[in-house]
N, C-alpha and C positions, 0 to 999 in steps of 0.2 A: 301354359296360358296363351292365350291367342293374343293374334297381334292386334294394335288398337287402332292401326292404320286402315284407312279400306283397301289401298292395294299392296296386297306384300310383297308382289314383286312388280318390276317396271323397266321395260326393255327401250333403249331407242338407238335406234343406227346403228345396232351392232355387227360389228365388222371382225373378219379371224380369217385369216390364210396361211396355208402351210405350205411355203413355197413359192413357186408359180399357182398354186392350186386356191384360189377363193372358195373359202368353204362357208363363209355366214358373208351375204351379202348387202347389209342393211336392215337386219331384223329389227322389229319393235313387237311389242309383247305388254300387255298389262292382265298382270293375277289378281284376282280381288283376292282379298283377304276369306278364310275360310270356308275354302272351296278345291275343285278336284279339278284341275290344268292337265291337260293332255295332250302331250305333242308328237304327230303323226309322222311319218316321212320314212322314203324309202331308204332301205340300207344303206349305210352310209351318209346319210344326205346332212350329218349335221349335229343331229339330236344330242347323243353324248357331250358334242363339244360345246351344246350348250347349258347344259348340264354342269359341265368341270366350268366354266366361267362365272355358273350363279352361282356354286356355291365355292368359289377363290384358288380354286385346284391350278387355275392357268389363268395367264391373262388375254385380253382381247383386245385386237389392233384400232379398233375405234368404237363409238358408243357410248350411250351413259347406261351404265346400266344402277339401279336400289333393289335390293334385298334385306323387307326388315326396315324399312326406310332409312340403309344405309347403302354409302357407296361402295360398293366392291372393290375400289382400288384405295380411295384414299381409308376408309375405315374396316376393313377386311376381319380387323378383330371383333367390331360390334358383332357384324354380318356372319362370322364364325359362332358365335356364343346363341344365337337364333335360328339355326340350321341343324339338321344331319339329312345325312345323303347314305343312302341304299343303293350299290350298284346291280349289273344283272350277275355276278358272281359273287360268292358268298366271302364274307371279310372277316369270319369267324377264325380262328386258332385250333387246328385238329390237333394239335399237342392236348388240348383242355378241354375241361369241361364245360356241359351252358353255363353252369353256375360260376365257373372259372371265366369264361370267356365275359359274362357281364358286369363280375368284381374287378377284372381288370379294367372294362372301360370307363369304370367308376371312379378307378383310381386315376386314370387317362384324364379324367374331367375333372380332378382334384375337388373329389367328393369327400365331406368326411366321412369316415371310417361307419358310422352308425347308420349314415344316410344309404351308402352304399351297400347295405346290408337291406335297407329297408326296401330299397328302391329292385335290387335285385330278389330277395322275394317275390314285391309284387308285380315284378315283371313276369318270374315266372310261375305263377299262377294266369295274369291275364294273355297268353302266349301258349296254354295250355303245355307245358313242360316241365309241370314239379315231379313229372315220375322221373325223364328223362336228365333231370336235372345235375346228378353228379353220374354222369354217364360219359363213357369218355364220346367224342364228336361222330367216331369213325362208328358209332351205332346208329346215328342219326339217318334220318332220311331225308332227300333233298327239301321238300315242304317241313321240315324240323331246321331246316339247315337256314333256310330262305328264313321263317320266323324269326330264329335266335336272331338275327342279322339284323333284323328289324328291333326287335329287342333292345339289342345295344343298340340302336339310333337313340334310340328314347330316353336312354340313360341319361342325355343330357335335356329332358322334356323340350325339343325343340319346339321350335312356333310354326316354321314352315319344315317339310320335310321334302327331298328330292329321291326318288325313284326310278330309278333308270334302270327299266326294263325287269321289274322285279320278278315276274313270274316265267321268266323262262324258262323252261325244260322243265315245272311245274306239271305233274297230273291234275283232274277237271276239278277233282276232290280238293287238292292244293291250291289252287287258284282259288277256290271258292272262300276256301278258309282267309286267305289274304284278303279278300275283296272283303268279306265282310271286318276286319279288322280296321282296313281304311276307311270302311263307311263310318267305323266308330271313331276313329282319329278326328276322322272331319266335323263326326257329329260335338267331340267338344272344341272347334275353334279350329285349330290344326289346319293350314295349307301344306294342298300334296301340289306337288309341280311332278307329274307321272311324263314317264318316256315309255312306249308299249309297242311289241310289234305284233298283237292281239288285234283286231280291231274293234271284235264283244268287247273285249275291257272296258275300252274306253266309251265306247257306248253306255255299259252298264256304270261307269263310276263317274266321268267326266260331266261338268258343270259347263265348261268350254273346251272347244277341241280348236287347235291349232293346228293346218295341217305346212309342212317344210318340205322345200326342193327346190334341190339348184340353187340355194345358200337364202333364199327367199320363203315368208311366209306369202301360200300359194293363197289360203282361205283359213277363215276365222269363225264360229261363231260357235252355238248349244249346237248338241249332235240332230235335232231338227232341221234348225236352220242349215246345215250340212247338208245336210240329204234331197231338200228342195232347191240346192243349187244342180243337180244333177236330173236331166228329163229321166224318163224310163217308166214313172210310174205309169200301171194299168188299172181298170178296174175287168174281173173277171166274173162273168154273170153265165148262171148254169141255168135250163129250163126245160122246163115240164115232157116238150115232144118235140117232133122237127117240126111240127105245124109252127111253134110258137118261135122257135130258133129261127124260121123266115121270117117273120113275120119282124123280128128283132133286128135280123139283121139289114131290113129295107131301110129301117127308123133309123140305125145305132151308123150302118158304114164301119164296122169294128174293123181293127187292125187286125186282126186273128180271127180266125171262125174254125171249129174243130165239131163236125155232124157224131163223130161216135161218141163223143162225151156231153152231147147238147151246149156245149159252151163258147162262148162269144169272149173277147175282151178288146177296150175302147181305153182310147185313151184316159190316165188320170192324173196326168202331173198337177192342174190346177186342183189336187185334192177334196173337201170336200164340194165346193164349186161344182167339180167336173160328175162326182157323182150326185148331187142335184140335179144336175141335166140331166143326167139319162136313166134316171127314175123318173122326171117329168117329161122327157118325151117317152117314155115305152108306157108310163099312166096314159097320156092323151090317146096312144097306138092301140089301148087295149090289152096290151101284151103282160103276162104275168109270169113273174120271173122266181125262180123254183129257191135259188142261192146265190149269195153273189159276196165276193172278197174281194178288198180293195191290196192292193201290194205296192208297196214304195220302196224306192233303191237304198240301199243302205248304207255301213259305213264303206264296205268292201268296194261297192259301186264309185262312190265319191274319190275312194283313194287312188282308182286307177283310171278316175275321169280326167285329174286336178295332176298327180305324177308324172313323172319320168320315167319311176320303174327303174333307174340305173343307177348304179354303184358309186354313187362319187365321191365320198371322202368320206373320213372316219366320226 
């Protein structure tokens, strides 16, 4: 059941070093309650270790941090009982079966006996693995593997779940399966706090993208607003002959002009704005334009606008 809070989680000043080494330098962070949190950053830069702090794995040298509208340090039990955490390796038991592996975690959560029965059923029905079910692990495939994993999260129906870095070494077929799994998490209530180093993912699943580097959140917002922090966009306009291609490009002034493909392209950062212009001026010019695609920067763009790019801490 979802949380009744609007934000499930709530970051401020959080602070973590290892060493000499400041690896969170003041973060602050607010999750709304059921929705898909996605936090960007280059290798290294953080991510995990914020991750092992929300959900009480380790502590952090300054900060308030609520998960669950509780405090991570002084209430750690509430905060554990409203949580599971999905790492990027799989936390499964290859001695066992899926159906071994989920009756244990049942019993981990001091389920009753009938409940854990129930519960592992219908996990493994909605996880697609009642064939697989009393199979030993070492048959499994890494997207069987990733799933069951996920499985036993749920075992104890958390409110928020953390994900860090679920889909790696996932094929396109495997990730696909997982994403739609999360979209249905989310769709009853369920906060995902995701860690990804996909940057499709988070595009496709994230509600808000956070991006981290150099212990700092660098940018914030929907993957939208993301993208329009970063120039680049063009708009690219294809036409009829080279008569009409001069004629465009007296009016237009494009940044590109290419005669063998008849196409022009102009600036479009200001989005629709910028292509109103220049259908209103090539309309006045006369000028009739055969095709025209507008292209804006994406997430890959922003990540290496806003980054470092460098390796700095775990």
């Amino acid at each position: 059941m979802a949380s009744t809070t609007s934000s499930a989680i709530t970051v401020a000043g959080l602070r973590k070093a290892y060493g000499s080494k400041q690896v969170l330098d003041g973060v602050d962070l607010t999750v709304p309650a059921g929705t898909v949190f996605a936090l960007l950053g280059p290798n290294g830069a953080g991510k995990t270790t914020i991750v092992h702090i929300l959900s009480t794995l380790i502590s952090a040298d300054g900060g308030e941090v609520a998960v669950g509208g509780f405090d991570v340090v002084r209430q750690a039990d509430e905060v554990r009982g409203k949580i599971g955490l999905t790492g990027q390796f799989s936390a499964v038991d290859s001695l066992l079966t899926g159906e071994e592996n989920l009756a244990l975690m049942g019993r981990l959560r001091h389920l009753p006996a009938a409940e854990v029965r129930r519960r592992t059923a219908g996990l493994l029905e909605k996880f697609d693995l009642v064939e697989a079910a009393r199979q030993p692990l070492a048959t499994y495939s890494g997207g069987m593997r990733r799933r069951l994993d996920l499985a036993m999260t749920l075992m104890g129906d958390p409110e928020i779940i953390f994900l860090d870095e679920p889909t790696t070494g996932l094929d396109p077929r495997s990730r696909r399966t997982m994403w739609e799994i999360i979209q249905g998490l989310v769709a009853r209530g369920v906060t995902i706090f995701l860690t990804t180093q996909y940057l499709d993912e988070a595009d496709q699943l994230a509600d808000r993208i956070a991006v981290l580097d150099q212990g700092r959140i660098v940018a914030e917002g929907t993957p939208a607003e993301l993208k329009r922090l970063v120039p680049g966009g063009h708009i690219r306009l294809t036409f009829g002959d080279l008569a009409a291609l001069e004629r465009a490009a007296v009016v237009l002034e494009p940044d590109n002009r290419d005669d063998d493909s008849l196409t022009l392209e102009v600036s479009g950062d200001d989005g629709v704005r910028s292509l109103k212009d220049v259908l209103d001026r090539l309309e006045r010019a006369s000028v009739e334009v055969a095709d025209l695609s507008v292209h804006t920067p994406n997430l890959d763009d922003v990540f290496l606008a806003l980054t470092s790019q460098k390796e700095n801490a775990r």
